[in-house]
N, C-alpha and C positions, 0 to 999 in steps of 0.2 A: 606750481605751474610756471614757467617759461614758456611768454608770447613774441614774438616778433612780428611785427607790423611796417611792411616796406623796409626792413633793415637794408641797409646801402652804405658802404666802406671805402672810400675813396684813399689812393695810398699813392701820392706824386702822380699825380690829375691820372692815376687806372683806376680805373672800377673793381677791386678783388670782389668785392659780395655787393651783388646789385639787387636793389627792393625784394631781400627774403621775406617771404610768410612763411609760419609754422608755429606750430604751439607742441610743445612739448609737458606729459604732465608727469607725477611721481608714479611710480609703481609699472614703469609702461621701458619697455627699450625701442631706442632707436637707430640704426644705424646708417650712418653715411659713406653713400658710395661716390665715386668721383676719380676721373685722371687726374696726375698731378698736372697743379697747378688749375684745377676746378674753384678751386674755393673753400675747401673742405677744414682746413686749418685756420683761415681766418674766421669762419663761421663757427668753430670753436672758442678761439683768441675772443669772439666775442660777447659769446653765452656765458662766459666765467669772466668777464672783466678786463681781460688782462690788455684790451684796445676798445673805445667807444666808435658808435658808429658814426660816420659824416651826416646819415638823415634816416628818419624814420626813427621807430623808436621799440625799446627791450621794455616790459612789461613782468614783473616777477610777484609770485602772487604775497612771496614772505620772503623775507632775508632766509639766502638759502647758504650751505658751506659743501663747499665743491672737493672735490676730488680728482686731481689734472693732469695727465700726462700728455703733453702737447708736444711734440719734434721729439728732438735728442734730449731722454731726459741728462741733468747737469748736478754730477754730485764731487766732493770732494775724493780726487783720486788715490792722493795719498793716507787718506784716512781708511779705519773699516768699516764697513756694512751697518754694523750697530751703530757705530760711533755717526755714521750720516742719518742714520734714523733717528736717534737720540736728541742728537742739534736741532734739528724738524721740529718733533715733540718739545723740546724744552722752549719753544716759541708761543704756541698756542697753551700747554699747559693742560690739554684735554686727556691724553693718554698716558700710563705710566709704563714702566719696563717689561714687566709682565704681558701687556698689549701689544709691544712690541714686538715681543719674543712670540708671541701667538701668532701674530702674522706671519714673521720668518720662516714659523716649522710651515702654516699652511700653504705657503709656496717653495716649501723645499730647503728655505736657505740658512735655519739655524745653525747647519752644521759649518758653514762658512761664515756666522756672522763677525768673527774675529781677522778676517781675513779683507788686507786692502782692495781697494773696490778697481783699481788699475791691473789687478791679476785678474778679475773676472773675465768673461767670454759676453759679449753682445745679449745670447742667451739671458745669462746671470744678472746682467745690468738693470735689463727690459724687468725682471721680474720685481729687482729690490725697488724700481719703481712704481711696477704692480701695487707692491706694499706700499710705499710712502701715498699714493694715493687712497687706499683703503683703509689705512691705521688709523686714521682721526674718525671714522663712522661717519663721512660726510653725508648730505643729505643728496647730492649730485655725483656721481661717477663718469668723468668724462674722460676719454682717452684715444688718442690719435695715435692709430699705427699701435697698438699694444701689444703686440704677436708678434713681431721683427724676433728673427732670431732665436725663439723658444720651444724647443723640440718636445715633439709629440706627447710625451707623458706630462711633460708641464703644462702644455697648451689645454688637457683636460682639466686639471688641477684649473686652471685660469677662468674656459668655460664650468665648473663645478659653482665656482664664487662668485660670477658675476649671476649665475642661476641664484642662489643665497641671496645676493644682495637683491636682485629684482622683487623675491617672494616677500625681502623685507621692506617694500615701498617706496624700495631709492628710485630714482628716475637715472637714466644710464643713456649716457649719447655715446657710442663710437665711432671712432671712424676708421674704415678700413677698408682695403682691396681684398683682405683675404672672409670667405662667406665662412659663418659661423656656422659647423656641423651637428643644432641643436636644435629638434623639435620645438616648437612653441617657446624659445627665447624672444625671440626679433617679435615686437608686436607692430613697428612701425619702420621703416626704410624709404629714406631722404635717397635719390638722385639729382646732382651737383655737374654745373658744365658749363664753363667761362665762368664762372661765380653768380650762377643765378641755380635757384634750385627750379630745375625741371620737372620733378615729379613727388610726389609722395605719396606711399602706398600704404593703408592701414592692412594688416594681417592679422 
């Protein structure tokens, strides 16, 4: 579980995320809707760490290991596909080659994984990100804008996995403009506007 209690993020005296509540638990998806510049990406920025907030306070119920694609994801361009994966993995130490490779086929990209990641299409980018987010079996799946770019057969492929991963008790926050065309995925959806969250609906 991920609590937040009055979270508020002040960023050069603006308010991005002012006193959020929500509690987020495993096994549950959530998605967040929001115009840009609602808030939607620092309220991620701040459930995985990657900025504390100015007041109030994050509540987690165990050391959790996230799974992140936040903005543009940022991979070595000259390098290939594998070879950005590989680098990843050889940090944490959790996964081996075989995992990696498992992922690649199940979003399509084994057959390109030798191939530099600067030839790819926006499409292709979004996905090898896909993977670098789900290849360590985090216990959190978090992802801003995940869909940019990814044409219709993949985009099943994409909802297919995060279906998987929810049935396997990950907890999954997205964010997105684009509505997910999946019966009983979304069990929770956050509305986001000036950086305050205005609504939230259990489904």
């Amino acid at each position: 579980m991920i609590k937040l209690d009055k979270v508020t993020k002040e960023i050069k005296g603006k308010q991005v995320v002012h006193h959020a509540n929500l509690e987020l638990t495993s096994g549950n998806f959530t998605m967040i809707h929001g115009h840009n510049g609602s808030g939607k990406t620092m309220l991620l920025r701040l459930l995985c760490g990657l900025i504390k907030p100015t007041s109030g306070q994050l509540f987690f119920e165990k050391q959790l290991r996230f799974g992140v694609i936040i903005e543009n994801p940022t991979f070595l361009q000259h390098e290939t596909a594998f070879y950005n994966l590989k680098y990843l993995a050889d940090i944490n130490k959790i996964i081996n080659v075989d995992e990696i490779n498992r992922w690649l086929k199940r979003f399509n990209l084994f057959d390109v994984k030798d191939k530099k990641v600067k030839s790819f299409s926006l499409g292709m980018k979004q996905r090898l990100a896909l993977v670098q987010a789900f290849m360590e079996n985090p216990d959190v799946i978090l992802l801003d804008e995940p869909f940019n770019g990814i044409d219709d057969d993949n985009l099943s492929v994409v909802y297919e996995v995060l279906a998987e991963e929810k049935r396997k008790g990950k907890m999954i926050i997205v964010a997105s403009h684009v509505e997910i065309p999946v019966n009983g995925l979304i069990t929770q959806k956050v509305r986001m506007s000036d950086g305050k969250i205005v609504e939230v609906i259990q489904l």
